[in-house]
Every structure is written in structure tokens, then in C-alpha cells.
N, C-alpha and C positions, 0 to 999 in steps of 0.2 A: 225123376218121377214127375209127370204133366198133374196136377193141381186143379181142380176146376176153377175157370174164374168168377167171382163173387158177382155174378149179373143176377142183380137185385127184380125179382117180382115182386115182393111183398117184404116188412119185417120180417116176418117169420121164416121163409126161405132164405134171409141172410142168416142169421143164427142156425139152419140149419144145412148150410155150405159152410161156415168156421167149424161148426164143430168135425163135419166131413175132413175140413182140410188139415185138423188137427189130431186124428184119427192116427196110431201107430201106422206104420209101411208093411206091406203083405210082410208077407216071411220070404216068399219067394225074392223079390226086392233088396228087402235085407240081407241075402244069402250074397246078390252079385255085389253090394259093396264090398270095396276091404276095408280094414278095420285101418291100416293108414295108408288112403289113398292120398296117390302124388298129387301136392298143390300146382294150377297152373301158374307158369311164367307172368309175368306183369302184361311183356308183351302180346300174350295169349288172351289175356283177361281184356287188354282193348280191341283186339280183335274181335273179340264176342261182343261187346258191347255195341262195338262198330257195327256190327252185323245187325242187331238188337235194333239198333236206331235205325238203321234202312230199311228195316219193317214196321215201325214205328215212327217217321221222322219228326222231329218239332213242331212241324207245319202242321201236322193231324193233329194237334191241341188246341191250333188256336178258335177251334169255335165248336160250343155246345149248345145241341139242342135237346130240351128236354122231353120225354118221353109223354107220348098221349096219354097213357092211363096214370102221369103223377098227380097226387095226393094230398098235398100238404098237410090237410086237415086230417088224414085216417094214420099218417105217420107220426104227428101228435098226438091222436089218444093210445095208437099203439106204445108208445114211449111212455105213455102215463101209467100203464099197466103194471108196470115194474117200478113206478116210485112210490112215496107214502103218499095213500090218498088227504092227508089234511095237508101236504107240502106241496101237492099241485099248482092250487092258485097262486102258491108263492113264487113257485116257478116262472108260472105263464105270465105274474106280474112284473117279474125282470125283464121276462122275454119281451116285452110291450114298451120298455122304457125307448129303444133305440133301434135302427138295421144290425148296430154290431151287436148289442145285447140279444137282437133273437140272432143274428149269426151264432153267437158263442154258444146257446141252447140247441140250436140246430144240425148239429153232427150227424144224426141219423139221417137227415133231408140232403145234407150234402153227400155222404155216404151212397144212398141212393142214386145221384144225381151221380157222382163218380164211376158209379159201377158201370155207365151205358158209355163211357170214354175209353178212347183208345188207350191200351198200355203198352212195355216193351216186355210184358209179363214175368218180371222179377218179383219175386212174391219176399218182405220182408214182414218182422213184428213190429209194426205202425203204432202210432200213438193210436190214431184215430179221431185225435181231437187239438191237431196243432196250430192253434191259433193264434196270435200274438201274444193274447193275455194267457195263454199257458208257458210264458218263458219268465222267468224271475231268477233272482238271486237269493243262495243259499247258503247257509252258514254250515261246514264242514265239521271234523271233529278234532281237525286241525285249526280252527278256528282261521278258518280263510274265508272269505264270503265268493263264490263260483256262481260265474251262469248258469243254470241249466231247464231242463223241463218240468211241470207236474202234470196233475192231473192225465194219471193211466188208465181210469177204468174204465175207458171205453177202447181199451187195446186190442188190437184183433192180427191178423197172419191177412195182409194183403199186398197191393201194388204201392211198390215205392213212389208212385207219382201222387195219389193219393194225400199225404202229408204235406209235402210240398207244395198243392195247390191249396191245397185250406191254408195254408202257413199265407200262399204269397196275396189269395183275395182277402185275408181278417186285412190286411197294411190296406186295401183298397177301399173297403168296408168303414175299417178305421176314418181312413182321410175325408171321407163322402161325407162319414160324422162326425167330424170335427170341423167342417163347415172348407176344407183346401179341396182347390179345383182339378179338374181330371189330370193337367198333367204334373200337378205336387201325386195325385195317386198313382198314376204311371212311373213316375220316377221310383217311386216307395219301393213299387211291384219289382220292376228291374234291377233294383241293388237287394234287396231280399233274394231274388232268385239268383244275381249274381254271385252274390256271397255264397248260396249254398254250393254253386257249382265251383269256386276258386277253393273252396274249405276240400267239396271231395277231390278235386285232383290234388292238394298237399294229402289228406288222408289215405289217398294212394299208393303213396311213396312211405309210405310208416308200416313199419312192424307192429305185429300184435300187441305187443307189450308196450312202444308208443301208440299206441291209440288207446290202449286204458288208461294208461296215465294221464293223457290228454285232456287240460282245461282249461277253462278261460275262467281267469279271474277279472272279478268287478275294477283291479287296478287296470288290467291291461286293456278292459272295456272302456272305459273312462279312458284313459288316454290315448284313444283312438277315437274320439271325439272331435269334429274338425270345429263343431258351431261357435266359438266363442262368448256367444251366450249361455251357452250348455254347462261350456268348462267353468266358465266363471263363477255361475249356479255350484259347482260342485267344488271345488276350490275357493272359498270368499278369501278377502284379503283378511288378512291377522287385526284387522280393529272393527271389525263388521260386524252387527250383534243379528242375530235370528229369535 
């Protein structure tokens, strides 16, 4: 079933294409699935992909131009509409502190700005808000401490490319405001994106059942640390006081 894609005119037209694309399937629709249809082969599944990216290739990402009639200022107070109006100015005074603090507030303005980019039209359930500072570590009920995401509610049914680029500009955002030069951010950008894609080709090759189980723990994070100031930071020697 073709989905429409989330090409943003206004706020309000985005929220009213999620809830379109999350709309039950006709009946007639539902009649032609089967109830267990056959999974494709691995080697099926890169064939589509391959397919996928030659109508979409890499190359068509790398440069956006924003649309004539964006807004910035009417996509803020649209967004104010839906929070408590005495926690506004609290907001907008985060937003003021840095580029990455209004980044991190800006999901809707990116969002916008995403919807007019080319996709390979894989439509998944997105954070919508993956930025750096939405990855932390969590304590289990195994008392393990795991990487993983927060901050869901601005999750929505879109283009997997979508997350991945707000993931890979907050490292570029970040570096710009922490005062490291274009290519400490370029390198950031590139092992950020490179990770993501050497993670999905192992996720690939797993079954269902490993990839729920699947996690990374805060040990195996740490020691995959190359910095030696980093590790040392996190390991002190046994007479060290804090």
C-alpha cells in the first residue's frame, strides 16, 4: 500500500497526513494480504534496497535548499499552541541559550525542512527527535545500565532517513558549539553515520529474536573507547580520590 509522503505545507497539514497514514487499510486491501505471508530471502531484501537507492542515490542528500514560503517564526508559535502557556517563555529561554539548545527545541522546523528531501520512501515509526542528547544510559530491571533512546513524543510513521539526519547534524551542531572546527565536525558526522550503517548491515544478518535481545551495555561502551583520556576518566587508578 503507497502512503502519502509527509510534504509539509503547514503544521497543521503535517498532523493531518500522520493521522491519514495511520488510518486502518481499506478492507478491500486487507482481504489481498494473507494472514502468513511468505518472508523475503535476505538476498531479495538487498535487491529492493539496491533498487531503492538507484532511485534515490546518496548523492541526492547532499545538499538542501530550503523552501520559499519557510517560516521559522509561525512554526514557533504553532508549536506553542499545544504547550502550557506559563512554560513558553521557559522554553524559548532554553532555546536562546545555544544553536544546539534551539536545535534540540526545533524538531518541528527540522521536520519541515525534511519533508521537501529526497527519500527511498521506506516509511518507519521515527523518533522524530534523535538528537544526540536523546541517547543516554538506563538502568534495567536487571540492574544493568544500557544505551538507549528517550524522549518519544514526538514520534510519528515516517522516512527512515529523517532520524538519521537529525541524529548525524545535533554531532555537527554540537562540535560548532563547543567551540572544534569544521573538520573535528565532519569527522563527528562520518563515524556517526558510519556506525549507523555497519550496526544495520550486522542487524541484517539476526533473527528476530536477536535483535530484541539485542544491547549494548554501558560496559561494552566504555570499552570501546579508543581516547585514553576518556578511559582513564572512567577507570581512575585505585588511590585516586574524586
Amino acid at each position: 500500500m503507497e502512503y502519502p509522503d509527509l510534504c509539509i505545507q503547514s503544521p497543521g497539514s503535517l498532523r493531518e497526513t500522520v493521522v491519514d497514514a495511520l488510518s486502518p487499510m481499506p478492507n478491500e486491501v486487507a482481504k489481498r494480504r494473507p494472514a502468513f505471508a511468505e518472508r523475503y530471502t535476505r538476498a531479495e531484501l538487498y535487491a529492493m534496497g539496491e533498487n531503492l537507492r538507484n532511485g534515490c542515490p546518496r548523492s541526492s542528500h547532499a545538499e538542501f535548499k530550503p523552501g520559499k514560503d519557510r517560516d521559522v517564526t509561525a512554526l514557533i508559535e504553532e508549536g506553542n499552541a499545544e504547550r502550557i502557556p506559563e512554560l513558553v517563555p521557559l522554553c524559548h529561554g532554553r532555546m536562546l541559550v545555544s544553536p544546539f539548545t534551539f536545535y534540540r527545541g526545533a524538531a518541528l522546523h527540522m521536520t519541515a525542512d525534511l519533508a521537501t528531501t529526497p527519500t527511498s520512501g521506506i516509511r518507519v515509526q521515527a523518533c522524530g527527535d534523535a538528537h544526540l542528547g536523546n541517547f543516554l544510559g538506563f538502568a534495567t530491571p536487571e540492574r544493568r545500565l544500557v544505551f538507549d533512546i528517550r524522549d518519544l513524543d514526538e514520534t510519528l510513521p515516517a522516512r527512515w532517513e529523517w532520524d538519521v539526519k537529525r541524529l548525524a547534524i545535533s554531532f555537527a551542531v554540537a562540535c560548532r558549539d563547543n567551540g572544534l572546527d569544521k573538520d573535528d565536525a565532519a569527522e563527528a558526522v562520518l563515524i556517526c553515520a558510519g556506525s549507523y550503517r555497519k550496526r544495520m548491515a550486522e542487524f541484517s544478518e539476526m533473527s528476530v529474536l536477536e535483535l530484541w535481545y539485542n544491547r549494548l551495555d554501558a560496559g561494552d561502551l566504555i570499552a570501546g573507547i579508543k581516547d585514553p583520556l576518556i578511559t582513564c576518566a572512567n577507570n581512575p587508578a585505585p588511590n585516586s580520590t574524586h
